[in-house]
HTML snippet that shows the backbone in 3Dmol.js (N, CA, C, O; Angstrom):
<script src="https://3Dmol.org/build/3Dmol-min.js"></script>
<div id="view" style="width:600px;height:400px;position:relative"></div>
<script>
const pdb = `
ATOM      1  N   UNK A   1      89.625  96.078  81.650  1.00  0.00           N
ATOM      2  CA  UNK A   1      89.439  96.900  82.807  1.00  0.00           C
ATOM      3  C   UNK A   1      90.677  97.761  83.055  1.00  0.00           C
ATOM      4  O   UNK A   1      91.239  97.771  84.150  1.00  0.00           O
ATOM      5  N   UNK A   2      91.123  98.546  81.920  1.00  0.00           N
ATOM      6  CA  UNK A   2      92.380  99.078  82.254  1.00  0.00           C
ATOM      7  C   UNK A   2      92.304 100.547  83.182  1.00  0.00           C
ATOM      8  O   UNK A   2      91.897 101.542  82.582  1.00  0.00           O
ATOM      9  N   UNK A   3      92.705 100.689  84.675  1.00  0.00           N
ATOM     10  CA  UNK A   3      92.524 101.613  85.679  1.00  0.00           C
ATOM     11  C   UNK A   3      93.432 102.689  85.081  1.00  0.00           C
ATOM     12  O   UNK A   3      94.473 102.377  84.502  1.00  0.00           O
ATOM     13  N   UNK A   4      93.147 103.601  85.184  1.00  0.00           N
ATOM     14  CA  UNK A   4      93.574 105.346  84.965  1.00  0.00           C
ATOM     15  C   UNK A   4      95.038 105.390  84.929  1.00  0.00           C
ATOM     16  O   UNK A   4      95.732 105.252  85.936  1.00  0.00           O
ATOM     17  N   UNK A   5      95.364 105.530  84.082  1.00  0.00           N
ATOM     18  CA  UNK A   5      96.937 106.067  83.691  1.00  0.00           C
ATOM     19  C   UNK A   5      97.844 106.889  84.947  1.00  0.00           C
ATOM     20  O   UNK A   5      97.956 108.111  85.044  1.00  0.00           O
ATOM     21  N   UNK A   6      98.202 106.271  85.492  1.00  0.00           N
ATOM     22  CA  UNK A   6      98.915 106.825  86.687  1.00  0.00           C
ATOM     23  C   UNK A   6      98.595 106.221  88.233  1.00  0.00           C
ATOM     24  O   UNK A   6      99.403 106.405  89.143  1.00  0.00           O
ATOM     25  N   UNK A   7      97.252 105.435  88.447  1.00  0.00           N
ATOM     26  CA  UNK A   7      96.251 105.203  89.379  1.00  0.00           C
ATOM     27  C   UNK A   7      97.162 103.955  90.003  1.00  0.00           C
ATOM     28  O   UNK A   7      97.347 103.970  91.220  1.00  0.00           O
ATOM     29  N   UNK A   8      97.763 102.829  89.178  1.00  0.00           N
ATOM     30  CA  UNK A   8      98.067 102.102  89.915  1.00  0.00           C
ATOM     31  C   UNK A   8      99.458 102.287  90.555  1.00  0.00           C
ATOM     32  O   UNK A   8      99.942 101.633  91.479  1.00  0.00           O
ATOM     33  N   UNK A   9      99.972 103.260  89.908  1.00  0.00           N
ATOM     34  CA  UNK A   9     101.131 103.712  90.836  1.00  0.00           C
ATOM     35  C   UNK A   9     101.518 104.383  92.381  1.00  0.00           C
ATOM     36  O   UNK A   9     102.414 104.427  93.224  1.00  0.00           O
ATOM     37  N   UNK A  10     100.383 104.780  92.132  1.00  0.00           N
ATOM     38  CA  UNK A  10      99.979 105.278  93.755  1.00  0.00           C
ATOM     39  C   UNK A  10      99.351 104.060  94.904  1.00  0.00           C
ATOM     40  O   UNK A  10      99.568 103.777  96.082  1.00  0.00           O
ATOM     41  N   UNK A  11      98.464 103.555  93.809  1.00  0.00           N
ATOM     42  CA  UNK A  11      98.269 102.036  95.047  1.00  0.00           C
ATOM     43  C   UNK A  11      99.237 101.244  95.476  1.00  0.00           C
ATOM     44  O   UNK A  11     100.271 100.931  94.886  1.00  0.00           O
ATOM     45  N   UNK A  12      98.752 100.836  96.844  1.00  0.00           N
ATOM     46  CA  UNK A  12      99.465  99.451  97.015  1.00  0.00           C
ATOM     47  C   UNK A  12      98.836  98.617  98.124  1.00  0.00           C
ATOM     48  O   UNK A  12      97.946  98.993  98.886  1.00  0.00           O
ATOM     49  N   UNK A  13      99.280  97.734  98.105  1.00  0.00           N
ATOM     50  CA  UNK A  13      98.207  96.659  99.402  1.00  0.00           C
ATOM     51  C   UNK A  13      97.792  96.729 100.379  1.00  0.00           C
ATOM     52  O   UNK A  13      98.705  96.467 101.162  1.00  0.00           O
ATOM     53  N   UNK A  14      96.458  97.040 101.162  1.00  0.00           N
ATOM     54  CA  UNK A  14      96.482  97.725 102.536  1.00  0.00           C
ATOM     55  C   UNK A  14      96.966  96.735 103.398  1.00  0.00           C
ATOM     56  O   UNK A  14      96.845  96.930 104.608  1.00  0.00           O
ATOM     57  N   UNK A  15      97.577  95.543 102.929  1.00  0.00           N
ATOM     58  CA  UNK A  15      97.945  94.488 104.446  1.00  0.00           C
ATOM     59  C   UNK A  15      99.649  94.501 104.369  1.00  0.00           C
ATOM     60  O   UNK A  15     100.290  94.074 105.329  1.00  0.00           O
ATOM     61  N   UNK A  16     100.254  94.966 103.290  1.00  0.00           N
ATOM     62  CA  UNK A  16     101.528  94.503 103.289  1.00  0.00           C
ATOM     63  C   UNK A  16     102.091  96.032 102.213  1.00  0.00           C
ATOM     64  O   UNK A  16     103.294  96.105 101.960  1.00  0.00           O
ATOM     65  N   UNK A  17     101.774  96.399 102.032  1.00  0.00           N
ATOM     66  CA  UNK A  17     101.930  98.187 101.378  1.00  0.00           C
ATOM     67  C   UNK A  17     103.094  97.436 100.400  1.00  0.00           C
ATOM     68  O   UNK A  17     104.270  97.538 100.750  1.00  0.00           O
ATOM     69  N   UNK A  18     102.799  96.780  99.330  1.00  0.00           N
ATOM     70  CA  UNK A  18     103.507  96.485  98.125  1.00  0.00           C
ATOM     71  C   UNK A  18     102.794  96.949  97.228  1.00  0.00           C
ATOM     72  O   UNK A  18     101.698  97.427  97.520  1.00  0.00           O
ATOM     73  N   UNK A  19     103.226  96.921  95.977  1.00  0.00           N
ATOM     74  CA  UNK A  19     102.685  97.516  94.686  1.00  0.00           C
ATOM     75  C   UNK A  19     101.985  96.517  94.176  1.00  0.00           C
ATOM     76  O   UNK A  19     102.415  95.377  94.355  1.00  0.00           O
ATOM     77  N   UNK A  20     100.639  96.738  93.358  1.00  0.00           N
ATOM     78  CA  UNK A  20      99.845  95.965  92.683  1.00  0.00           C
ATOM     79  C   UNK A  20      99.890  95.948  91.443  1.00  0.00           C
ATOM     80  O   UNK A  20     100.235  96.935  90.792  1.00  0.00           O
ATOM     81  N   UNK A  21      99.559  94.855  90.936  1.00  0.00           N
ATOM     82  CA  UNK A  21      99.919  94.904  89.754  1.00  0.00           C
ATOM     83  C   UNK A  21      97.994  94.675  88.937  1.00  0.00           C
ATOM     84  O   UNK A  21      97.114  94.746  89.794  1.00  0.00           O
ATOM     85  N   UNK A  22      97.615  94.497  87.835  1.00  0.00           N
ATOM     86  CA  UNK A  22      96.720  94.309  87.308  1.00  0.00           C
ATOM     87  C   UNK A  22      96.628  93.319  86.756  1.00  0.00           C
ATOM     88  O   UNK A  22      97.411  93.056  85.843  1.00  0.00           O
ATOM     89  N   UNK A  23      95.606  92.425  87.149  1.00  0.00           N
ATOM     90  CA  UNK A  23      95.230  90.952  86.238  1.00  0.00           C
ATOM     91  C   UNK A  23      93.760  90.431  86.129  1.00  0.00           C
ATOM     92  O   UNK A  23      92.928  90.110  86.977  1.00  0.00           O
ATOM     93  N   UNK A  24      93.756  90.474  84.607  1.00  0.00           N
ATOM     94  CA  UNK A  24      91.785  90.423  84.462  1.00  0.00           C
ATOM     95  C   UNK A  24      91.168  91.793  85.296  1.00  0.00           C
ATOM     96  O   UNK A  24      91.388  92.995  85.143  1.00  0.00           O
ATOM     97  N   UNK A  25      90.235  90.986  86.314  1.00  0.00           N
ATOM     98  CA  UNK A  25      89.343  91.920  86.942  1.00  0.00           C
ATOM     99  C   UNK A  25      89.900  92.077  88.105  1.00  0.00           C
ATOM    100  O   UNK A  25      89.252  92.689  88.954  1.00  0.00           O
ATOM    101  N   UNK A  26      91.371  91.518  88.474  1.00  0.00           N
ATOM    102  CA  UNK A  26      91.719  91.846  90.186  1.00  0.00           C
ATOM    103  C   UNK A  26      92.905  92.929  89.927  1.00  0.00           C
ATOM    104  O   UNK A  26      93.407  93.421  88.917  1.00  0.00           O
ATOM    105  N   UNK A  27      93.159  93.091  91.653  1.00  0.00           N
ATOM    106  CA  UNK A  27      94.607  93.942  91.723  1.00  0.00           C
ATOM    107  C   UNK A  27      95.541  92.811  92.007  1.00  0.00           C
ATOM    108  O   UNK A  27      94.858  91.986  92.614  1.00  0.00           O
ATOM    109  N   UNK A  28      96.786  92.345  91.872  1.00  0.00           N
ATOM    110  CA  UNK A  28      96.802  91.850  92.649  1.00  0.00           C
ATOM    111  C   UNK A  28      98.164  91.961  92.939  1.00  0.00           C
ATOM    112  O   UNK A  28      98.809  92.372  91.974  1.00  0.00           O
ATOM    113  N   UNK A  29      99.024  91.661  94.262  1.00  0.00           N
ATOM    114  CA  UNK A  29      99.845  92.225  95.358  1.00  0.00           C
ATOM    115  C   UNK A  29     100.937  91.479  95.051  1.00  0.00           C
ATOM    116  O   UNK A  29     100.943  90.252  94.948  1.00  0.00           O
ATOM    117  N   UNK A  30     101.815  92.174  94.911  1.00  0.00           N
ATOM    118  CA  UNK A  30     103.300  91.562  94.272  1.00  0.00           C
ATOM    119  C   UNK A  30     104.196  91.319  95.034  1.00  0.00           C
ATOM    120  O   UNK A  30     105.338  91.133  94.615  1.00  0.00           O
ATOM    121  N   UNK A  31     103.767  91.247  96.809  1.00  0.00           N
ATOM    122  CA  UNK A  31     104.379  90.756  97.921  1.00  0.00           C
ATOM    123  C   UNK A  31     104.459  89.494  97.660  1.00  0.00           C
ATOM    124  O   UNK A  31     103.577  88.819  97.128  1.00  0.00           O
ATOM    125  N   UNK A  32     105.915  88.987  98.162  1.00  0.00           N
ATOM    126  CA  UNK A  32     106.197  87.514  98.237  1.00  0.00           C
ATOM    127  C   UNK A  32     105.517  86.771  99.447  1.00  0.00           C
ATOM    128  O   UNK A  32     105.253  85.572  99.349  1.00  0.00           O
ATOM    129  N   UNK A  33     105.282  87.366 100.396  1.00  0.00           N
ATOM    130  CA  UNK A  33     104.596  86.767 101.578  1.00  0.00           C
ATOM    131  C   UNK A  33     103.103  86.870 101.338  1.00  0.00           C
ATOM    132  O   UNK A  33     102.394  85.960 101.769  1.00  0.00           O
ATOM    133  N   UNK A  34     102.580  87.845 100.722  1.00  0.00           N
ATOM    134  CA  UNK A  34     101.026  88.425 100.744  1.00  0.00           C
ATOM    135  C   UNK A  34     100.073  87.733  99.672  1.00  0.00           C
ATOM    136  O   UNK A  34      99.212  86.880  99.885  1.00  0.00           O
ATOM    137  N   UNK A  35     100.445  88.316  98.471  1.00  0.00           N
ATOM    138  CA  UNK A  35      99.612  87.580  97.268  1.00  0.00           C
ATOM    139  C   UNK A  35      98.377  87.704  96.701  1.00  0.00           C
ATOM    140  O   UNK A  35      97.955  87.288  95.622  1.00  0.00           O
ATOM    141  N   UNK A  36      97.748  88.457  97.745  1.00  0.00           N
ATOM    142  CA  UNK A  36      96.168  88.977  98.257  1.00  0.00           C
ATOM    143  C   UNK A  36      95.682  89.864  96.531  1.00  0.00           C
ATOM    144  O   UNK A  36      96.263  90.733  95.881  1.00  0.00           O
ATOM    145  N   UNK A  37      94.321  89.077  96.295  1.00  0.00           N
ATOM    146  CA  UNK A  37      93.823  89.392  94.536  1.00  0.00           C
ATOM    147  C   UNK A  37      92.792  90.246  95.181  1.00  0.00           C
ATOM    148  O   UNK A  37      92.058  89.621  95.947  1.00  0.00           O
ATOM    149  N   UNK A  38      92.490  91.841  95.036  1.00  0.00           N
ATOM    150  CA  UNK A  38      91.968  92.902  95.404  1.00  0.00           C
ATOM    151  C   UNK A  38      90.616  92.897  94.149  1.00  0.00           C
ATOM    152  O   UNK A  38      90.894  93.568  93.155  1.00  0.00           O
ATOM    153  N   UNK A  39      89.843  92.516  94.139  1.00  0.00           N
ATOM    154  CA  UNK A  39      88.401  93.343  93.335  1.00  0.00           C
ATOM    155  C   UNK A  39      88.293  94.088  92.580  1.00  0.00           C
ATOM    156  O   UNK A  39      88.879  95.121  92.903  1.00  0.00           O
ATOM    157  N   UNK A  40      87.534  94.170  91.102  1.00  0.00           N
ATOM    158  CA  UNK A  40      87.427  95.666  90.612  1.00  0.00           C
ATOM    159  C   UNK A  40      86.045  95.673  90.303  1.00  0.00           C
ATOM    160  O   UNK A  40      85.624  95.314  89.203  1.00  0.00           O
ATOM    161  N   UNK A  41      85.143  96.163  91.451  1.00  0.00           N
ATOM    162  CA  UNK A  41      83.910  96.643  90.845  1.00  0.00           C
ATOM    163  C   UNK A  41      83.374  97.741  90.129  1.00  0.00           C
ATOM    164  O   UNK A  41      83.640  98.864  90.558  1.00  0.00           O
ATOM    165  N   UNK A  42      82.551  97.608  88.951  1.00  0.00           N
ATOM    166  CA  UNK A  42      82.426  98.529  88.000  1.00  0.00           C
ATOM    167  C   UNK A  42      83.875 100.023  87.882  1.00  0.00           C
ATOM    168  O   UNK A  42      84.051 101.153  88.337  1.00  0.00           O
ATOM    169  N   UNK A  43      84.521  99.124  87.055  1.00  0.00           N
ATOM    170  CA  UNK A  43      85.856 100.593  87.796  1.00  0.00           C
ATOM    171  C   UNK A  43      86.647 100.850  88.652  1.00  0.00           C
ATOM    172  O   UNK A  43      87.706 101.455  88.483  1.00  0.00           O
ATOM    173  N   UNK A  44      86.137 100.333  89.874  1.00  0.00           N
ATOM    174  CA  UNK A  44      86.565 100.521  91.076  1.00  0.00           C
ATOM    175  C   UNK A  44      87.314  99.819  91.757  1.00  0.00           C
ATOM    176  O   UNK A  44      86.761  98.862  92.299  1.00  0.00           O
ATOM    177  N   UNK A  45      88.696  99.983  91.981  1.00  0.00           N
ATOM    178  CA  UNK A  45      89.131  98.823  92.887  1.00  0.00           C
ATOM    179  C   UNK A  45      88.744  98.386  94.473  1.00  0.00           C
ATOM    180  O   UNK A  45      89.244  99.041  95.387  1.00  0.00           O
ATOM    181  N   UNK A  46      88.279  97.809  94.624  1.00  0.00           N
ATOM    182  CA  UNK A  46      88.052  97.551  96.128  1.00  0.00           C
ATOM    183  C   UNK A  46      89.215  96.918  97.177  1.00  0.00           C
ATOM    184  O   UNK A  46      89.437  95.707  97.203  1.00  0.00           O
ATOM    185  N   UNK A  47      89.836  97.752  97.925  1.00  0.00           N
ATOM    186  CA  UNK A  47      91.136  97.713  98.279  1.00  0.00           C
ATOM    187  C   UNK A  47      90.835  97.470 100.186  1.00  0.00           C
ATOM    188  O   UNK A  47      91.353  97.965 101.186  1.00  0.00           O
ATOM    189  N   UNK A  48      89.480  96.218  99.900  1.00  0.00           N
ATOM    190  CA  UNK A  48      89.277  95.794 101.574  1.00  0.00           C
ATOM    191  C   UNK A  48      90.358  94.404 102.202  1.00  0.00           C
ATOM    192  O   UNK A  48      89.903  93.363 101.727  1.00  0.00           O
ATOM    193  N   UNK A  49      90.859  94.287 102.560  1.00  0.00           N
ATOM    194  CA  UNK A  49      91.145  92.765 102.954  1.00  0.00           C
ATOM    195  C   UNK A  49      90.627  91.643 103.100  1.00  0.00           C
ATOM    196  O   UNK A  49      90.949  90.513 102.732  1.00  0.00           O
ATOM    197  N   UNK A  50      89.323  92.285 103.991  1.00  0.00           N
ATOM    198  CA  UNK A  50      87.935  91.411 103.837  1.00  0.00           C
ATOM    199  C   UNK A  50      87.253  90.479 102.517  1.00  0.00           C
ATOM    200  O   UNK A  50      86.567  89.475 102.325  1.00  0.00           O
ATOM    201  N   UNK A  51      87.912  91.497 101.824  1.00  0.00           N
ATOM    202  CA  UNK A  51      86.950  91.356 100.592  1.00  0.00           C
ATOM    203  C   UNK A  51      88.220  90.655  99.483  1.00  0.00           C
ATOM    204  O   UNK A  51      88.103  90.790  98.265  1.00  0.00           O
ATOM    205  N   UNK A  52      89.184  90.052  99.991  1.00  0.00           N
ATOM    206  CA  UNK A  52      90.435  90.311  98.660  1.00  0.00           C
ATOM    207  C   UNK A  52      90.286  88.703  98.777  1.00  0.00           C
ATOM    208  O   UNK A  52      89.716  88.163  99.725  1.00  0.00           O
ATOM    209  N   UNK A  53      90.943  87.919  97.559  1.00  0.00           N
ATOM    210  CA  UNK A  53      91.400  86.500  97.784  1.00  0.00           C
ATOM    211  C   UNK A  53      92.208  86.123  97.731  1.00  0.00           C
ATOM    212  O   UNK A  53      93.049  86.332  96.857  1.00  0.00           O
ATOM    213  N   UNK A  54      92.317  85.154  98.973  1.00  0.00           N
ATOM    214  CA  UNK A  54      93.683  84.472  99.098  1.00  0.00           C
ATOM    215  C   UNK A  54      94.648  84.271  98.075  1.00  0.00           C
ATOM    216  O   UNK A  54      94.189  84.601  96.981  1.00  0.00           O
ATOM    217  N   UNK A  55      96.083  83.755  98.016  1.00  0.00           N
ATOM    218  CA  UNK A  55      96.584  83.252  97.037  1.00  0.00           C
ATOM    219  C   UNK A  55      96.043  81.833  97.099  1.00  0.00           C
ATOM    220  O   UNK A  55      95.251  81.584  98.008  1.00  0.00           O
ATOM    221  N   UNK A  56      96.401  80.795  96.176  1.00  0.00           N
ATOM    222  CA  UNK A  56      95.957  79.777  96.273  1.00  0.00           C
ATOM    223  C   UNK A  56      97.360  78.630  96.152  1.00  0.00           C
ATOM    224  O   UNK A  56      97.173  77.416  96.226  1.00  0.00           O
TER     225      UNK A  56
END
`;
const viewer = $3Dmol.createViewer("view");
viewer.addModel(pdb, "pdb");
viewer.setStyle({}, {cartoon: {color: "spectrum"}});
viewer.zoomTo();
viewer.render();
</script>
């Protein structure tokens, strides 16, 4: 699922505005407090909170 050459540089976490990183099918948030694994449906990252999973 590799996202667009440049794409994840512009993202970052909508709860804690850190940079994401990519793993498997998630985003996930390279905040030490946050941790939050963001979605990638068909392509798409889904960048809800609602929708993200906890760290564990």
């Amino acid at each position: 699922m590799p996202l667009e050459a440049g794409l994840l540089e512009i993202l970052a976490c909508p709860a804690c505005h850190s940079p994401l990183e990519e793993q498997d099918t998630e985003l996930v948030c390279t905040g030490q407090d946050c941790g939050l694994a963001y979605p990638v449906r068909d392509d798409i990252p889904v960048l809800l909170v609602d929708e993200a999973r906890r760290p564990e």
